[in-house]
N, CA, C and O atoms as a GROMACS GRO file, in nm:
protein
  224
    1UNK      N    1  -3.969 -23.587 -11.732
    1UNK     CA    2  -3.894 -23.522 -11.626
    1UNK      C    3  -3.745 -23.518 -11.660
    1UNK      O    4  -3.689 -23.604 -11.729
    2UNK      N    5  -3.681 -23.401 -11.600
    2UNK     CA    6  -3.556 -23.382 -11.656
    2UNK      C    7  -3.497 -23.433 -11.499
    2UNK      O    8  -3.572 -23.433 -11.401
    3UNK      N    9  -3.352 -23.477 -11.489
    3UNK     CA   10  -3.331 -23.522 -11.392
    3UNK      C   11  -3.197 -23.408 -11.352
    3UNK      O   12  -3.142 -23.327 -11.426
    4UNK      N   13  -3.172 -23.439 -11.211
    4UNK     CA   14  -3.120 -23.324 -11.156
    4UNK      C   15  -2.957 -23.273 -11.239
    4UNK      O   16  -2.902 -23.163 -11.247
    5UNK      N   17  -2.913 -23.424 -11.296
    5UNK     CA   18  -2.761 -23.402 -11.348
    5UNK      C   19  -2.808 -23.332 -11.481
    5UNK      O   20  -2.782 -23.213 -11.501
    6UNK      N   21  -2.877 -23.406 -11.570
    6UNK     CA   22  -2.921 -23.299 -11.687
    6UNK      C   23  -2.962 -23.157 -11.681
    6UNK      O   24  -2.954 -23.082 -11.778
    7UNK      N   25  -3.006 -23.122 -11.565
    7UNK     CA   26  -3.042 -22.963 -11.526
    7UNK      C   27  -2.911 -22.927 -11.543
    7UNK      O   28  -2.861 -22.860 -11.632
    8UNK      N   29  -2.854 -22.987 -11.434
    8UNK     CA   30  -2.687 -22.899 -11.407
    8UNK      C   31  -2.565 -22.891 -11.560
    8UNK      O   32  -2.472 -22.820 -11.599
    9UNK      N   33  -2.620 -22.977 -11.593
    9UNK     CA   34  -2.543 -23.007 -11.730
    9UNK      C   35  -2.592 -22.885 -11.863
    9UNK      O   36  -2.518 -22.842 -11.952
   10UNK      N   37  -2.706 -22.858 -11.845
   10UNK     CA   38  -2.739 -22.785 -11.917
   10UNK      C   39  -2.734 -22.645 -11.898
   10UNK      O   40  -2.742 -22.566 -11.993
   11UNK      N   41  -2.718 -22.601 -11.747
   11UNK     CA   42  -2.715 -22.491 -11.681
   11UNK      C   43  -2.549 -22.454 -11.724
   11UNK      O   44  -2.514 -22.341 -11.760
   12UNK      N   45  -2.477 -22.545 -11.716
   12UNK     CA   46  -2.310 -22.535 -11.778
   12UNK      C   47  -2.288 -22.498 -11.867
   12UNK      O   48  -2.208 -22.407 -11.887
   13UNK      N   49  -2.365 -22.567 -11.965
   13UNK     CA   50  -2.310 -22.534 -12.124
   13UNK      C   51  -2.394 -22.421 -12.139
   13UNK      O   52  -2.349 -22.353 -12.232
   14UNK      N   53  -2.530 -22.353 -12.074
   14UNK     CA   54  -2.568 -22.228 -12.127
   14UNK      C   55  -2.473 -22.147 -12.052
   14UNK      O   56  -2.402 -22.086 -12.132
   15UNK      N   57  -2.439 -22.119 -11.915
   15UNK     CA   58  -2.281 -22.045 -11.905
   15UNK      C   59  -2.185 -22.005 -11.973
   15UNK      O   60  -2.123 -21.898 -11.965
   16UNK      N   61  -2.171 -22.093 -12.044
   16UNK     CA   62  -2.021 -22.145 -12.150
   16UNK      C   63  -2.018 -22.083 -12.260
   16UNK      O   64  -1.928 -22.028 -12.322
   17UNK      N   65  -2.172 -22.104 -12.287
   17UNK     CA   66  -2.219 -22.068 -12.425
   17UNK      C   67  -2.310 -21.931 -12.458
   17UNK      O   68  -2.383 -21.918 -12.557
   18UNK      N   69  -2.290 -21.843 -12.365
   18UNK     CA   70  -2.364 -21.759 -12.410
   18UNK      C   71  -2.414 -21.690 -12.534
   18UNK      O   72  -2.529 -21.658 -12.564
   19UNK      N   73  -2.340 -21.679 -12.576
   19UNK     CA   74  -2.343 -21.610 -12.731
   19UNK      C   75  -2.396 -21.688 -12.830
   19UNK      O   76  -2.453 -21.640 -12.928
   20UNK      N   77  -2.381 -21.806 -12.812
   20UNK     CA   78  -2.445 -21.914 -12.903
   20UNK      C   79  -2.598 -21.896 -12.904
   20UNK      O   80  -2.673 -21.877 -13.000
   21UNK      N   81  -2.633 -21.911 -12.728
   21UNK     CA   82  -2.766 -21.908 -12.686
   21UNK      C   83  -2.815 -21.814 -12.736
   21UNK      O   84  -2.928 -21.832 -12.780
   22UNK      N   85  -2.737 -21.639 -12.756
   22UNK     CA   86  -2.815 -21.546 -12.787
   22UNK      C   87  -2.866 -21.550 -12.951
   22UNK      O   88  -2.973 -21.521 -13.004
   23UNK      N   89  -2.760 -21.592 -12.995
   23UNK     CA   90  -2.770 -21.626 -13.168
   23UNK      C   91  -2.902 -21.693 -13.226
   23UNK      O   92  -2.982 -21.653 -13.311
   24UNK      N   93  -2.892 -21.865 -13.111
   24UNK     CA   94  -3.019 -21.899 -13.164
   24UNK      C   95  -3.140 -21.864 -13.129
   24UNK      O   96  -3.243 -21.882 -13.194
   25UNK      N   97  -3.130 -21.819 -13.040
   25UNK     CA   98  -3.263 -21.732 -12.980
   25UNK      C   99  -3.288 -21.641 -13.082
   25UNK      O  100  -3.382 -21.669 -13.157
   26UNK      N  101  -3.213 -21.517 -13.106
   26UNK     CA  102  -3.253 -21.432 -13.202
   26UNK      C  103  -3.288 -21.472 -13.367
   26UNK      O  104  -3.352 -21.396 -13.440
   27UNK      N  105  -3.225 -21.623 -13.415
   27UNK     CA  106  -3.284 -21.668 -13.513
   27UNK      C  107  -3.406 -21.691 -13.508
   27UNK      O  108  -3.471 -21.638 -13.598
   28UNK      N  109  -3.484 -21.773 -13.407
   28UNK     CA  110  -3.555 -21.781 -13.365
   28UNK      C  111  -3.652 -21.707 -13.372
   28UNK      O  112  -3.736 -21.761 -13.444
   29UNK      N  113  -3.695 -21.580 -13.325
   29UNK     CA  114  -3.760 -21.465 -13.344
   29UNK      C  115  -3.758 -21.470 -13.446
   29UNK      O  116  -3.845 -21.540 -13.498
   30UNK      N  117  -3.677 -21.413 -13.520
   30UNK     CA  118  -3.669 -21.398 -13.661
   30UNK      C  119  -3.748 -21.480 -13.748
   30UNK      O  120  -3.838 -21.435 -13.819
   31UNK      N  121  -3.722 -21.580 -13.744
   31UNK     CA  122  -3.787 -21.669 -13.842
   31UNK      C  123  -3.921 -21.697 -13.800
   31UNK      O  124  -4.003 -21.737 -13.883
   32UNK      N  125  -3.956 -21.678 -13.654
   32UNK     CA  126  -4.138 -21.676 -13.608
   32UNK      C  127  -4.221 -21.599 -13.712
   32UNK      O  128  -4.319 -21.639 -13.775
   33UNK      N  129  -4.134 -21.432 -13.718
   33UNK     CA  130  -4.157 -21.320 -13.711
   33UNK      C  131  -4.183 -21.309 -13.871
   33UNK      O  132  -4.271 -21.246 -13.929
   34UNK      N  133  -4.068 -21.396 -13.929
   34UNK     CA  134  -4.141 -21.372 -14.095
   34UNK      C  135  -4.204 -21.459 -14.123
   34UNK      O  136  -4.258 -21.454 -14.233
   35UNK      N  137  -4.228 -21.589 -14.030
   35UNK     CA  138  -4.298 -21.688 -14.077
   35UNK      C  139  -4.479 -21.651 -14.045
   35UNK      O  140  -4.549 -21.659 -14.146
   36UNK      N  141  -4.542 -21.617 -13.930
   36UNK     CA  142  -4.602 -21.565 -13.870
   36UNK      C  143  -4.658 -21.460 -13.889
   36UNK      O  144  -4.752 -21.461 -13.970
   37UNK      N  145  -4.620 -21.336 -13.823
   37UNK     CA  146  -4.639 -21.201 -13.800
   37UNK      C  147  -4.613 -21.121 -13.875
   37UNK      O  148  -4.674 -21.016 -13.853
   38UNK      N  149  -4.511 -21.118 -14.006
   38UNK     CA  150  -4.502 -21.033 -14.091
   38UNK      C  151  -4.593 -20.999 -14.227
   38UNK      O  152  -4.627 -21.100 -14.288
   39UNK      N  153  -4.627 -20.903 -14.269
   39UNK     CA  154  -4.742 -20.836 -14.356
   39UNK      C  155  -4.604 -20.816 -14.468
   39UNK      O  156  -4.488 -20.830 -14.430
   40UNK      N  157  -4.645 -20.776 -14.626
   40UNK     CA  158  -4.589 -20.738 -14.721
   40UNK      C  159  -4.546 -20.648 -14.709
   40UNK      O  160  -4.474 -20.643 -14.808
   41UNK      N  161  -4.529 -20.542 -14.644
   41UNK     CA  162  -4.420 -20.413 -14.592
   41UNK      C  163  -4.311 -20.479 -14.528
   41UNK      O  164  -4.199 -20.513 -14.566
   42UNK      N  165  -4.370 -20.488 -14.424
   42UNK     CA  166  -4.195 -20.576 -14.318
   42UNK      C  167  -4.116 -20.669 -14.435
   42UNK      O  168  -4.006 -20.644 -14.486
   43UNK      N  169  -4.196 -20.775 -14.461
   43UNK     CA  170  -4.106 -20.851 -14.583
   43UNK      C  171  -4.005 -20.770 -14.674
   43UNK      O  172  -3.884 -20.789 -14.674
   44UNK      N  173  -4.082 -20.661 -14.766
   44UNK     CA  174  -4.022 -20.611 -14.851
   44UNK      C  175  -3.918 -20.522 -14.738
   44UNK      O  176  -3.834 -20.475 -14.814
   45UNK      N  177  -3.894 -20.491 -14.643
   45UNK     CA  178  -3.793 -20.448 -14.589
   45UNK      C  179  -3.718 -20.461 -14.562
   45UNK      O  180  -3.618 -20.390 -14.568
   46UNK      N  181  -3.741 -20.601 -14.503
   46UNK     CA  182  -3.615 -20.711 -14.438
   46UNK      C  183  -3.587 -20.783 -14.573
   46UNK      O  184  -3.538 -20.895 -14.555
   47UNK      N  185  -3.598 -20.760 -14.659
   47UNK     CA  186  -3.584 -20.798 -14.824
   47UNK      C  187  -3.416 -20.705 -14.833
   47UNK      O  188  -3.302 -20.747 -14.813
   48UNK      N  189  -3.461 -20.586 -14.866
   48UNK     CA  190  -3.391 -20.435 -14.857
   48UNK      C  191  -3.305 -20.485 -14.738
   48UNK      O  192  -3.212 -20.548 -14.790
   49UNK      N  193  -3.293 -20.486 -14.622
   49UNK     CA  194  -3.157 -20.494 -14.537
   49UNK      C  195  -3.113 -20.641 -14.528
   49UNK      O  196  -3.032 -20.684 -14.446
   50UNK      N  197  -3.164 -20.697 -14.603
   50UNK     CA  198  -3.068 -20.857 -14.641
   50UNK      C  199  -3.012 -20.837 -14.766
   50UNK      O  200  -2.900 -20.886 -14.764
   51UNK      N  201  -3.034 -20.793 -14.865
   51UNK     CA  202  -3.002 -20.750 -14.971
   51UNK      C  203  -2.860 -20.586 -14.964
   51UNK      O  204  -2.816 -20.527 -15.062
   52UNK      N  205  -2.842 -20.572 -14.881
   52UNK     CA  206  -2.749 -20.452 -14.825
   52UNK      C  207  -2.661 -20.536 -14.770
   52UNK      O  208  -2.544 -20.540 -14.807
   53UNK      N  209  -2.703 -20.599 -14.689
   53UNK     CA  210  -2.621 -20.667 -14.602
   53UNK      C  211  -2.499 -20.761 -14.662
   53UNK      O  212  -2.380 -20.737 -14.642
   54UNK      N  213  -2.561 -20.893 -14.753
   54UNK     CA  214  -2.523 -20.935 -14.848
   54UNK      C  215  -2.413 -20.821 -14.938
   54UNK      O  216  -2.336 -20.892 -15.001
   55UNK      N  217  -2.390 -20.713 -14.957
   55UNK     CA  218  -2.330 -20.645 -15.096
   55UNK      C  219  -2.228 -20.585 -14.989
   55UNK      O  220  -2.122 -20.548 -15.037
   56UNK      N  221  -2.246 -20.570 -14.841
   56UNK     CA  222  -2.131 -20.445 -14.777
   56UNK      C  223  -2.016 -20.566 -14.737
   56UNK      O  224  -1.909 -20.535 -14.685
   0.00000   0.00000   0.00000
């Protein structure tokens, strides 16, 4: 059980922190998504726009 000050405490810093929250969240996905769910097309793609990404 989480207790009522740790709720509120945590409810603060996700306020505070939005952008952080969105960051790791979307790592998150990400790394499910190639760990998981991705087939040898998607890979070799997200290969190609990490590899772009990296050079601009």
């Amino acid at each position: 059980m989480v207790s009522e000050a740790q709720k509120r405490a945590k409810k603060k810093w996700d306020d505070k922190n939005k952008d952080k929250n969105r960051i790791y969240r979307y790592r998150s996905y990400a790394r499910k998504f190639i760990r998981d769910l991705a087939d040898k097309d998607d890979l070799k793609d997200l290969d190609e726009l990490i590899h772009k990404r990296l050079n601009d």
